[in-house]
C-alpha positions in Angstrom: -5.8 26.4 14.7 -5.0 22.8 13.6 -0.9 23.8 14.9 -2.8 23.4 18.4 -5.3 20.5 17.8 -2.1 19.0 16.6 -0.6 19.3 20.1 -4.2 18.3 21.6 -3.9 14.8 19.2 -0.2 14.3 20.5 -1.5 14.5 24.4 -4.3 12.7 23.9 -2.3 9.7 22.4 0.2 9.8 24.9 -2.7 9.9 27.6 -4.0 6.9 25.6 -0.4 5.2 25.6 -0.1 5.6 29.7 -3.5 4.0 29.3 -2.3 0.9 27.4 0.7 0.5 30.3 -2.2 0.7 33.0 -3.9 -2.3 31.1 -1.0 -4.2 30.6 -0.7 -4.3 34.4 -4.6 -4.9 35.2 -3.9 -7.5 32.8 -0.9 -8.9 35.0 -2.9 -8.2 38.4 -6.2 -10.2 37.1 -3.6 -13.4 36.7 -2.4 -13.0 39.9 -4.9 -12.0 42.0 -6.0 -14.6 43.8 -8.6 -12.9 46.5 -11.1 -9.6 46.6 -12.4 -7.8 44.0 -13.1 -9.7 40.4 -10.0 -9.9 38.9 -11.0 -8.7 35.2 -13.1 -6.3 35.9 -10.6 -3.0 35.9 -9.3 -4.7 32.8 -12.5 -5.1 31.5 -13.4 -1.6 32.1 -10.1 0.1 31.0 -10.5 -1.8 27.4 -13.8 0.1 26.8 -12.2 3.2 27.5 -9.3 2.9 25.3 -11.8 1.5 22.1 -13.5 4.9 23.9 -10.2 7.0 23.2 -9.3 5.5 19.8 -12.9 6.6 18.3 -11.8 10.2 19.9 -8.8 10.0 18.1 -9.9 9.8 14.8 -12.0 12.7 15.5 -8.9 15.1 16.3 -6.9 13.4 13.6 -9.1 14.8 11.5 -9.2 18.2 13.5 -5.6 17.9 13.3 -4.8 17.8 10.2 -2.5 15.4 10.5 -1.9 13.1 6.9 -4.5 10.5 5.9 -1.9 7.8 6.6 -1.8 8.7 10.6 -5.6 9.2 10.3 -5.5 5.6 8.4 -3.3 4.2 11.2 -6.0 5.6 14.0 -8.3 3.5 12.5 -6.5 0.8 12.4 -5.8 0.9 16.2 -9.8 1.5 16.6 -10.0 -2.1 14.3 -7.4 -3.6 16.5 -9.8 -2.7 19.3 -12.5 -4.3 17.8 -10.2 -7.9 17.1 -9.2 -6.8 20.5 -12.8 -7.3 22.3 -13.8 -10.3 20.4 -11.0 -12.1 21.2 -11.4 -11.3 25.0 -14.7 -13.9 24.9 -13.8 -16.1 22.0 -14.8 -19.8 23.0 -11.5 -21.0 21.6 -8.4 -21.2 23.9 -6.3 -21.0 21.3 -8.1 -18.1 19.5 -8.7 -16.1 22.7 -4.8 -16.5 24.0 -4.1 -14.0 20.6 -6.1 -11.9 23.1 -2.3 -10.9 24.3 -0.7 -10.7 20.9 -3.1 -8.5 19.4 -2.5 -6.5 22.5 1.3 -6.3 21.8 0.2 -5.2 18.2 -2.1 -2.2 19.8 0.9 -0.9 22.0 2.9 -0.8 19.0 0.6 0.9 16.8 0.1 3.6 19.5 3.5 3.8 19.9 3.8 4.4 16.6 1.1 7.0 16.1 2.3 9.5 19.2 5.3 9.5 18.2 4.5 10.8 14.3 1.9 13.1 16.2 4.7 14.7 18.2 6.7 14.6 15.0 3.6 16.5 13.5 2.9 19.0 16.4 6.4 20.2 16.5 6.4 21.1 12.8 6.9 25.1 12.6 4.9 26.3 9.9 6.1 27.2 6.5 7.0 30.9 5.6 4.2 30.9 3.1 1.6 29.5 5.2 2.8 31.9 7.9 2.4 35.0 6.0 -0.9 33.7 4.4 -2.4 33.3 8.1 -1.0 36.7 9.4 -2.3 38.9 6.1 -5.3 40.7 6.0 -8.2 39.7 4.3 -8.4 41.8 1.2 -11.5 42.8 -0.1 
């Protein structure tokens, strides 16, 4: 079972990594929209759901069985969030412009993660572990 939630944590990432592209370019279409809807707002509501996804992720990381250090790193991107949203309304221009750094750092991180999930998910399973799953339970 954790072979599949394995491929379940690698799709989910790599739904959460399209995810982080959209932003980037909600991000870019805020600063140049100059008329119509508020220009922030998709941004606004696309951040929530990616702090949304990262709490998920943890989740199947665990369901996964993937090592503690990917399940570390998944926390780390959901702490990244965090910086992520109170940067968004720091009163400090100079703090808040780290706004787009620490969203540099997030794409990396994710980057980073789906691609040891993949890594992970394609992993055939040991001959041992193999023929422990397929024997009968003895009684």
């Amino acid at each position: 079972m954790p072979r599949y939630f394995r491929w379940i944590y690698f799709g989910w990432l790599a739904l959460t990594m399209a995810t982080i592209v959209l932003q980037f370019y909600l991000a870019g279409y805020g600063v140049f929209a100059f008329n119509g809807l508020p220009p922030f707002d998709p941004h606004r509501a696309v951040g929530d759901l990616i702090g949304i996804a990262s709490l998920i992720g943890i989740g199947l990381a665990f369901a996964a069985r993937v090592p503690w250090r990917l399940t570390g790193i998944n926390a780390l991107f959901f702490v990244l969030m965090v910086i992520q949203s109170a940067l968004a309304f720091a009163g400090v221009q100079a703090i808040a412009a780290l706004h787009v750094v620490n969203g540099v750092l997030i794409f990396v991180v994710v980057a980073y993660l789906t691609r040891e999930a993949y890594r992970h998910a394609k992993q055939e399973p040991t001959p041992a572990a193999a023929a422990t799953a397929s024997a009968p339970a003895q009684m």
